[in-house]
PyMOL CGO cylinders between C-alpha atoms (Angstrom):
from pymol import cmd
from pymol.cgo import CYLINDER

trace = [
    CYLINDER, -101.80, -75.88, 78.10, -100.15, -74.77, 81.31, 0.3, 1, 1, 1, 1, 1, 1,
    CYLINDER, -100.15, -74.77, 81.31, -99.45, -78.16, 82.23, 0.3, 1, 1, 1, 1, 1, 1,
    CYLINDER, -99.45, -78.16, 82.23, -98.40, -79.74, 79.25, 0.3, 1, 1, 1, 1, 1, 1,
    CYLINDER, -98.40, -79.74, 79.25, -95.75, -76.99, 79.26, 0.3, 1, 1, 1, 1, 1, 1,
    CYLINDER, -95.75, -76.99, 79.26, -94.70, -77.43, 82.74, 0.3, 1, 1, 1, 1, 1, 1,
    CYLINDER, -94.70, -77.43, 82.74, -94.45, -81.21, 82.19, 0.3, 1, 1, 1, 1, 1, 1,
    CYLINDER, -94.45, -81.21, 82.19, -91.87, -80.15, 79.61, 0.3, 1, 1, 1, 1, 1, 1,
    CYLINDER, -91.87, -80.15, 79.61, -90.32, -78.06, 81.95, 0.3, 1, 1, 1, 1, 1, 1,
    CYLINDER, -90.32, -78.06, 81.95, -89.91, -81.06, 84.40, 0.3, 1, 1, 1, 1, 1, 1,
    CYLINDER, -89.91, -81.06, 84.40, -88.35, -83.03, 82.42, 0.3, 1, 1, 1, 1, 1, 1,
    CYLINDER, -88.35, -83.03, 82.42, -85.71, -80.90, 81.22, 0.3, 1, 1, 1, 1, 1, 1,
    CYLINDER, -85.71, -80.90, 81.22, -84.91, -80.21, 85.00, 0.3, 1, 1, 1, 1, 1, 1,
    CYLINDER, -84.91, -80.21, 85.00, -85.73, -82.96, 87.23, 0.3, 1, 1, 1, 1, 1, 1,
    CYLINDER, -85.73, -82.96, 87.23, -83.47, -85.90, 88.69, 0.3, 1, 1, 1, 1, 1, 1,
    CYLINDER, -83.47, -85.90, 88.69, -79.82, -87.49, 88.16, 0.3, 1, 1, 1, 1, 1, 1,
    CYLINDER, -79.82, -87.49, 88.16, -79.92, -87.36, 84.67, 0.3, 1, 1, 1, 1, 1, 1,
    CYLINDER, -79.92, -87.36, 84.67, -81.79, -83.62, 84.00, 0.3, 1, 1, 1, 1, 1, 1,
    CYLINDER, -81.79, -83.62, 84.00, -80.33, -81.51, 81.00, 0.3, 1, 1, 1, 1, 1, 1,
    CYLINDER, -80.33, -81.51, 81.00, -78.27, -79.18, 82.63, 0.3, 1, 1, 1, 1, 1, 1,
    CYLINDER, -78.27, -79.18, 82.63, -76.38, -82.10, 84.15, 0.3, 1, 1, 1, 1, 1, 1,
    CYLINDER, -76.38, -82.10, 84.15, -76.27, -84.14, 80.78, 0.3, 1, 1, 1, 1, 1, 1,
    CYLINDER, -76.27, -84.14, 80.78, -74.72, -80.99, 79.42, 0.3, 1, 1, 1, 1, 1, 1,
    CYLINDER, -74.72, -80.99, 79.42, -71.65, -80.89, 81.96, 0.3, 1, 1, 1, 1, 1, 1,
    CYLINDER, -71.65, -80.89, 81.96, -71.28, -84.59, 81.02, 0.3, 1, 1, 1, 1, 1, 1,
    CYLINDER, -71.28, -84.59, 81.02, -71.04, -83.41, 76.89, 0.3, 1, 1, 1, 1, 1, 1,
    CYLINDER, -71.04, -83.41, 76.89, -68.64, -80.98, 78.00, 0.3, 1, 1, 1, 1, 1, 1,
    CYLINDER, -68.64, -80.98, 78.00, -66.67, -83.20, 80.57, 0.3, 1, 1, 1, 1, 1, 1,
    CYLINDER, -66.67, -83.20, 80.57, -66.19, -85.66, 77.17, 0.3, 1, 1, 1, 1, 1, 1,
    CYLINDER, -66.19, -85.66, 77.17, -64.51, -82.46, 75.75, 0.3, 1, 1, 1, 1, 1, 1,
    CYLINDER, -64.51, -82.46, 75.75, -61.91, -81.95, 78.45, 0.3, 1, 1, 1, 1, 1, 1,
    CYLINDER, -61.91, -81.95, 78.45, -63.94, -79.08, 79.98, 0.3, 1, 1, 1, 1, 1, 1,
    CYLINDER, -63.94, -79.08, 79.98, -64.07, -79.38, 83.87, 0.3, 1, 1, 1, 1, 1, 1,
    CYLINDER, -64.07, -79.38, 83.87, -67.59, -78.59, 85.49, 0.3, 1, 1, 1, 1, 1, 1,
    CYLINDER, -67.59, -78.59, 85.49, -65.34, -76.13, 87.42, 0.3, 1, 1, 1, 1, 1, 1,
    CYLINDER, -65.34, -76.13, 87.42, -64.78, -73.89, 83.99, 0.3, 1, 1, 1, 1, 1, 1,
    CYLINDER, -64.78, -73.89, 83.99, -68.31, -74.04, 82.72, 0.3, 1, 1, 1, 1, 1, 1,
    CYLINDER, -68.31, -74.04, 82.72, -69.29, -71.08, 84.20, 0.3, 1, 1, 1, 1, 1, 1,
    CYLINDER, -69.29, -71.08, 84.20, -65.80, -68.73, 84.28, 0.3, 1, 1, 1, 1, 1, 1,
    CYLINDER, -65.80, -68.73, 84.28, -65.90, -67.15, 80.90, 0.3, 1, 1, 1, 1, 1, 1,
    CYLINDER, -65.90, -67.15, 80.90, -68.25, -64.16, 80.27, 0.3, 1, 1, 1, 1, 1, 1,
    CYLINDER, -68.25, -64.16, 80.27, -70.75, -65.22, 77.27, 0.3, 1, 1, 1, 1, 1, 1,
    CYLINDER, -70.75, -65.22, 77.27, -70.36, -63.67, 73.92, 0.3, 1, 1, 1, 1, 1, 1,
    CYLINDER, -70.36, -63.67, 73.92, -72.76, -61.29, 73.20, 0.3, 1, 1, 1, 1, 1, 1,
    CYLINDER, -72.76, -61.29, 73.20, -74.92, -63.29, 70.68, 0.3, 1, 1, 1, 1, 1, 1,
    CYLINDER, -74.92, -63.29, 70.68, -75.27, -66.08, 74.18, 0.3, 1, 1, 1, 1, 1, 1,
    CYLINDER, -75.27, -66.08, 74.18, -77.01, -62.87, 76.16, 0.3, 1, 1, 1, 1, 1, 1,
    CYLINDER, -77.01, -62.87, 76.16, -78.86, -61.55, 73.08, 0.3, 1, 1, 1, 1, 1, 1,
    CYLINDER, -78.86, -61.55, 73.08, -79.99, -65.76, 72.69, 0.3, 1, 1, 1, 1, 1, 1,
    CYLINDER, -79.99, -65.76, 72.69, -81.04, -65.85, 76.36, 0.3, 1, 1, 1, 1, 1, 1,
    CYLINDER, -81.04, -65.85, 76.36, -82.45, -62.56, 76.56, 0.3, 1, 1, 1, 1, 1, 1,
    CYLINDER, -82.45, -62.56, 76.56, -84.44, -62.51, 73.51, 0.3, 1, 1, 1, 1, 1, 1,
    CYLINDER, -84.44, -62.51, 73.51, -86.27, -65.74, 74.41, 0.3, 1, 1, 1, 1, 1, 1,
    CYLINDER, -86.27, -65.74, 74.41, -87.46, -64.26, 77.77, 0.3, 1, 1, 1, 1, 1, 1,
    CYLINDER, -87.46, -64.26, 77.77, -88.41, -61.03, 76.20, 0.3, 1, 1, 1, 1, 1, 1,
    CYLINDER, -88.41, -61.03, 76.20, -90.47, -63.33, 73.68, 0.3, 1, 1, 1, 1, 1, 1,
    CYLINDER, -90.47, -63.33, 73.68, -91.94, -66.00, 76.24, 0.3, 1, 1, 1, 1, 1, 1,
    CYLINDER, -91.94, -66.00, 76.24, -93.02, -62.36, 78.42, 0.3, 1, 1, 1, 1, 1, 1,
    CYLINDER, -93.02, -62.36, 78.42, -94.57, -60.66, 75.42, 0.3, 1, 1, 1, 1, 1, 1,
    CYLINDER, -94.57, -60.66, 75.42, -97.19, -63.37, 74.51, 0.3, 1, 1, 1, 1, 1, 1,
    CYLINDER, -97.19, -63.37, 74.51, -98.05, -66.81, 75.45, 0.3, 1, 1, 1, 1, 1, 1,
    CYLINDER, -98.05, -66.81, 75.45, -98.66, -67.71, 71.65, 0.3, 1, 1, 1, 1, 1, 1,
    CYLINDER, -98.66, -67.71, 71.65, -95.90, -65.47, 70.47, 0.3, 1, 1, 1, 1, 1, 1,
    CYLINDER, -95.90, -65.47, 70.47, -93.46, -67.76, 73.31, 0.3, 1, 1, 1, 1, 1, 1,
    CYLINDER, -93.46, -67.76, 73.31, -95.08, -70.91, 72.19, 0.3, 1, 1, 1, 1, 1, 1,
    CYLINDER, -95.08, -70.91, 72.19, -94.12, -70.56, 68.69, 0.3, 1, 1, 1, 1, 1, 1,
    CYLINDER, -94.12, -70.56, 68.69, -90.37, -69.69, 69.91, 0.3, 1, 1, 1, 1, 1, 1,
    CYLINDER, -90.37, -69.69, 69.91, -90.17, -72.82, 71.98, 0.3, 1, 1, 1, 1, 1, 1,
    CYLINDER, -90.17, -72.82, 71.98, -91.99, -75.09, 68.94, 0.3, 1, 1, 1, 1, 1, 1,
    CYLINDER, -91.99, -75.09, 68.94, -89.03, -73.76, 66.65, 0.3, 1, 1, 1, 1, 1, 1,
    CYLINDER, -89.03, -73.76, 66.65, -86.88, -74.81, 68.50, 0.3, 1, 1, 1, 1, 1, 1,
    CYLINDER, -86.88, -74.81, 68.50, -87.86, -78.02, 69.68, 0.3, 1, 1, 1, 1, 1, 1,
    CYLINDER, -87.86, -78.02, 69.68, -88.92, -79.05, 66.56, 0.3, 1, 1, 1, 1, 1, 1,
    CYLINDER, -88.92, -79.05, 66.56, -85.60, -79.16, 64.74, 0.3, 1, 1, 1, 1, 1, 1,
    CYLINDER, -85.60, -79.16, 64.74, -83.40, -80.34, 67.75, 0.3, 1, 1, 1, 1, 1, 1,
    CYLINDER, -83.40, -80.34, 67.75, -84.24, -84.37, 67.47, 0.3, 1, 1, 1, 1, 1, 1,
    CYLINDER, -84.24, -84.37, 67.47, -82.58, -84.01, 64.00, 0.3, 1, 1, 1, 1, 1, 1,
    CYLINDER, -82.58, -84.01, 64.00, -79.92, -81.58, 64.95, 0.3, 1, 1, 1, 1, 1, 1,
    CYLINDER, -79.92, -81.58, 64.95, -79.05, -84.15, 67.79, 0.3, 1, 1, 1, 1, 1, 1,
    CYLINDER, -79.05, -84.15, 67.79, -78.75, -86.76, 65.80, 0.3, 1, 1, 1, 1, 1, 1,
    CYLINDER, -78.75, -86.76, 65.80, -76.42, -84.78, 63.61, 0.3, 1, 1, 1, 1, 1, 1,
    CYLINDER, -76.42, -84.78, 63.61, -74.30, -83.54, 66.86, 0.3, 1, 1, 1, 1, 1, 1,
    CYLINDER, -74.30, -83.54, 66.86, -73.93, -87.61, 67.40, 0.3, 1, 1, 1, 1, 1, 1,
    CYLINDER, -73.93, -87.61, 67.40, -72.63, -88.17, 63.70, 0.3, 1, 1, 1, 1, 1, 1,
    CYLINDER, -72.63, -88.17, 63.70, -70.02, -85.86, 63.82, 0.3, 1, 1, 1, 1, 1, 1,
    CYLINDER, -70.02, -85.86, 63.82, -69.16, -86.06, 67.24, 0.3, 1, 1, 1, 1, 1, 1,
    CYLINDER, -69.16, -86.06, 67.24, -68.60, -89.88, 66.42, 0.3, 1, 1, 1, 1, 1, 1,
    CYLINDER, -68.60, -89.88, 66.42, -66.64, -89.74, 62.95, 0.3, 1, 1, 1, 1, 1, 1,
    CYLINDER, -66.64, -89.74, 62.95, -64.32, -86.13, 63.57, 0.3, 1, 1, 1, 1, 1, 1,
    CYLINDER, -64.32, -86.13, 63.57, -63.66, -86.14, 67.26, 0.3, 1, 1, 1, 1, 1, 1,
    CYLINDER, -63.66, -86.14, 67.26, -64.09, -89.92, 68.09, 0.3, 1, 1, 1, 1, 1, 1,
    CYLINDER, -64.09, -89.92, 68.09, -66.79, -89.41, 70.71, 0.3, 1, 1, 1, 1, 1, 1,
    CYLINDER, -66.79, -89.41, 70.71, -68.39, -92.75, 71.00, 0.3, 1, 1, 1, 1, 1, 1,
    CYLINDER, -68.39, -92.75, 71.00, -68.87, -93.17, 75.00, 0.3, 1, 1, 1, 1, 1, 1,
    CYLINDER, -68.87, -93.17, 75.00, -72.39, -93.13, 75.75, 0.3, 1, 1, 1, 1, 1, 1,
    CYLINDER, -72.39, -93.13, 75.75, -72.11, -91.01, 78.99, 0.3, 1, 1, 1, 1, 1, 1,
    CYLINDER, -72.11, -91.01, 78.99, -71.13, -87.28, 76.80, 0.3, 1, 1, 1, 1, 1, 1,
    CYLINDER, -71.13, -87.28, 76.80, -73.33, -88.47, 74.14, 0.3, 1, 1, 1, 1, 1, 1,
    CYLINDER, -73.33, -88.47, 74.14, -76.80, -88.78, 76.32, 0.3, 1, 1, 1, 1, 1, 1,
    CYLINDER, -76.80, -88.78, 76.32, -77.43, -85.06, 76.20, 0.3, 1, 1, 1, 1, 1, 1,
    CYLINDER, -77.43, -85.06, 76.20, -78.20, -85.85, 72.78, 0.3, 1, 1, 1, 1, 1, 1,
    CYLINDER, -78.20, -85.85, 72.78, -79.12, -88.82, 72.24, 0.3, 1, 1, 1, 1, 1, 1,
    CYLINDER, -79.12, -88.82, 72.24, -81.86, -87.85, 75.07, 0.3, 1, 1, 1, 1, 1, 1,
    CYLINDER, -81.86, -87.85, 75.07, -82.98, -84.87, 72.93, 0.3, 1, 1, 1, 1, 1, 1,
    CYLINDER, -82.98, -84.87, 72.93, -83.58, -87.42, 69.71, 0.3, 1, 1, 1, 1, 1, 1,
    CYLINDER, -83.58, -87.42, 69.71, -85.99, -88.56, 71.23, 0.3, 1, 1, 1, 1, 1, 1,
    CYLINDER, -85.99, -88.56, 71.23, -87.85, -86.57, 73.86, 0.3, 1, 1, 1, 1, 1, 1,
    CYLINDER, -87.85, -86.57, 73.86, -87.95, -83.15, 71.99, 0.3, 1, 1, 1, 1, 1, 1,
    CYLINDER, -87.95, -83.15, 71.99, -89.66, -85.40, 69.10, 0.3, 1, 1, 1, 1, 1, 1,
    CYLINDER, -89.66, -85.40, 69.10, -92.64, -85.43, 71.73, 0.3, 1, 1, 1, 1, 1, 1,
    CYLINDER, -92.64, -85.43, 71.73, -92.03, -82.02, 72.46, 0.3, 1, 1, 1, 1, 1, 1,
    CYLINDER, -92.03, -82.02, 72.46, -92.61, -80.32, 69.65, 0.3, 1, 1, 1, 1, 1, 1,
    CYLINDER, -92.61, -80.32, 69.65, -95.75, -83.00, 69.29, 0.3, 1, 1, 1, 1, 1, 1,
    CYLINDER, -95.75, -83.00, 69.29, -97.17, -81.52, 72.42, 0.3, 1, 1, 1, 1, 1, 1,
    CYLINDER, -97.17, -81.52, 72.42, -96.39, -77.82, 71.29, 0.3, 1, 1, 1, 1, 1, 1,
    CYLINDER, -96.39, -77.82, 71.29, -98.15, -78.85, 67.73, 0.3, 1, 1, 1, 1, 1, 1,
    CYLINDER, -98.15, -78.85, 67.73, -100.93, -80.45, 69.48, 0.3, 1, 1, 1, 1, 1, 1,
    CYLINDER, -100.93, -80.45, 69.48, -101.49, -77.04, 71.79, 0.3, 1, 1, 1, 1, 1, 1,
    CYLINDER, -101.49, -77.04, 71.79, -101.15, -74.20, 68.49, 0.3, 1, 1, 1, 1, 1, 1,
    CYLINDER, -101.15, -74.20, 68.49, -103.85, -76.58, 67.08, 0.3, 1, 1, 1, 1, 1, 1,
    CYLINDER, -103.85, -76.58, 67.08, -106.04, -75.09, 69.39, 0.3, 1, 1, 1, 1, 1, 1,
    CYLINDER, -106.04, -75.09, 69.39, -105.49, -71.95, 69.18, 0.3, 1, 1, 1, 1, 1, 1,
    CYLINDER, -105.49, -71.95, 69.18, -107.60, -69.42, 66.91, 0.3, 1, 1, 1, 1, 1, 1,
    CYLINDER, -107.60, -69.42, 66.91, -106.34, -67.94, 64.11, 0.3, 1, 1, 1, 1, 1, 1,
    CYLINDER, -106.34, -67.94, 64.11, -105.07, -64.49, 65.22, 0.3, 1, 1, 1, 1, 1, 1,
    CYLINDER, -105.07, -64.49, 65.22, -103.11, -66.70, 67.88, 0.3, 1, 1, 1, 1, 1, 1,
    CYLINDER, -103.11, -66.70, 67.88, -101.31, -68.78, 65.15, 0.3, 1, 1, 1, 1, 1, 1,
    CYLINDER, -101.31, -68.78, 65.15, -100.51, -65.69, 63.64, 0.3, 1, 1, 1, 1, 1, 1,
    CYLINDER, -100.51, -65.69, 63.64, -98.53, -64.40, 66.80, 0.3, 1, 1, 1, 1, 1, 1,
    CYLINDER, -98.53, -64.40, 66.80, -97.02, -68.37, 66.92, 0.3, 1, 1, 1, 1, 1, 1,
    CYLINDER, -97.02, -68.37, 66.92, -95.46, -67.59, 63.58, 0.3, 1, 1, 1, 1, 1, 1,
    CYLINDER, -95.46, -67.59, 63.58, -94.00, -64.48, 64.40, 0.3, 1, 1, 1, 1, 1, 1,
    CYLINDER, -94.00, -64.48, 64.40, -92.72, -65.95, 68.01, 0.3, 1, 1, 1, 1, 1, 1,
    CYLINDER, -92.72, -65.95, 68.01, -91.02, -69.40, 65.72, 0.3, 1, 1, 1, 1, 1, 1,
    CYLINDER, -91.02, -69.40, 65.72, -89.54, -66.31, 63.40, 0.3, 1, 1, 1, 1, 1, 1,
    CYLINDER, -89.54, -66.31, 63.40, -88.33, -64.16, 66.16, 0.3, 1, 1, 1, 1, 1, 1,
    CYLINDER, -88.33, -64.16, 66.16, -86.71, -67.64, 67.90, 0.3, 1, 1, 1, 1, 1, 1,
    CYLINDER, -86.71, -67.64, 67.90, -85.05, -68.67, 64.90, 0.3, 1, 1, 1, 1, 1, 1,
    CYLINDER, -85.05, -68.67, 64.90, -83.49, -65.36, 64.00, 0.3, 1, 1, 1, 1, 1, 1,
    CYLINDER, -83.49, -65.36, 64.00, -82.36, -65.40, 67.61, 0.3, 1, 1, 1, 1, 1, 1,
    CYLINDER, -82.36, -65.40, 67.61, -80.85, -69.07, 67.32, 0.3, 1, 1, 1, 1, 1, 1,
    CYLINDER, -80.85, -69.07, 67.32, -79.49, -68.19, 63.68, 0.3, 1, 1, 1, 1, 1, 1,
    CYLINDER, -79.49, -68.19, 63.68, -77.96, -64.79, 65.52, 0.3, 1, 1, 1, 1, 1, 1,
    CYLINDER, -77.96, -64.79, 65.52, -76.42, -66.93, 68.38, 0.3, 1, 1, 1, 1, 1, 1,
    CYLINDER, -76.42, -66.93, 68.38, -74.65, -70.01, 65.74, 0.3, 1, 1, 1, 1, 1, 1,
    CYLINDER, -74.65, -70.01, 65.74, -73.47, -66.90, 63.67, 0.3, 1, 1, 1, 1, 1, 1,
    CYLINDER, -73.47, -66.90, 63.67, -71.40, -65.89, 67.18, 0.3, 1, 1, 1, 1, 1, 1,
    CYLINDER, -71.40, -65.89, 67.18, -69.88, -69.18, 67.73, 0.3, 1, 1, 1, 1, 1, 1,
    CYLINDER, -69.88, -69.18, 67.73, -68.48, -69.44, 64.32, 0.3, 1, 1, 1, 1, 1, 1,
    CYLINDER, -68.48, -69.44, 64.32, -66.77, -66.59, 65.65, 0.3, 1, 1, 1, 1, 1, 1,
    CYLINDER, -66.77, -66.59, 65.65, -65.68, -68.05, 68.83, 0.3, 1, 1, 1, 1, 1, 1,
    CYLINDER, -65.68, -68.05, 68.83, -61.88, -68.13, 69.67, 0.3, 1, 1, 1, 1, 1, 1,
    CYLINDER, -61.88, -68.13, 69.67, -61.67, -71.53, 70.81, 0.3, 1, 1, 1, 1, 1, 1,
    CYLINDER, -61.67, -71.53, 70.81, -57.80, -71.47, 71.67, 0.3, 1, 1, 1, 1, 1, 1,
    CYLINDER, -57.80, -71.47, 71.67, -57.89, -68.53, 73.75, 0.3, 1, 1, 1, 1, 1, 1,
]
cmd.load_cgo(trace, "trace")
């Protein structure tokens, strides 16, 4: 399981083209220099995003699993989404800020796969606690989309 997992891990993080870096690209397509990423303080739903998925993946493995399969499962269909509209209202068709999710269409598909694949295994109790984790996770991401609709954007 451990290595499944960190498998995932290296291939959000690893080389050229790693997610972090396919993110500054998305945001370079917006007219946001790399340089301005990081100067604004994040809104509190961000933190309470962040923080709440650390406090869930340090509570309990199958509790943290469930958190990361909620979330990984809906992204390929989300990103494809993102692309859509990104496309038709803001005329976003170069590939380069698109990859960060046109990347994510496909690889969190085998994502959440693996992350099925592992709860699977686990006994019933466990799947109980992988519920509760997904539930926790998505009140968190549901929490955190709430705060951007509250975002002033021409600040």
């Amino acid at each position: 399981m451990r290595q499944v997992l960190l498998g995932n891990l290296i291939e959000e993080e690893q080389g050229d083209e790693n997610h972090p870096e396919l993110w500054q690209r998305f945001a370079e397509g917006l007219g946001v220099a790399r340089s301005e990423l990081c100067e604004n303080e994040q809104i509190k739903e961000t933190r309470e995003l962040v923080d709440g998925y650390f406090d869930i993946v340090k509570s309990d493995f199958a509790a943290g699993l469930g958190a990361l399969y909620a979330y990984e499962r809906q992204t390929p269909e989300v990103s494809k989404s993102k692309i859509e509209g990104l496309k038709k209202h803001y005329s976003i068709n170069d590939e380069r800020p698109l990859k960060f999710f046109t990347v994510h269409m496909e690889a969190d598909e085998w994502h959440s796969e693996e992350c099925a694949n592992l709860i699977a295994d686990l006994n019933e109790e466990e799947q109980e606690k992988v519920m509760q984790g997904a539930e926790k996770g998505a009140k968190l991401l549901w929490g955190f989309l709430d705060g951007m609709m509250n975002v002033d954007v021409c600040h």
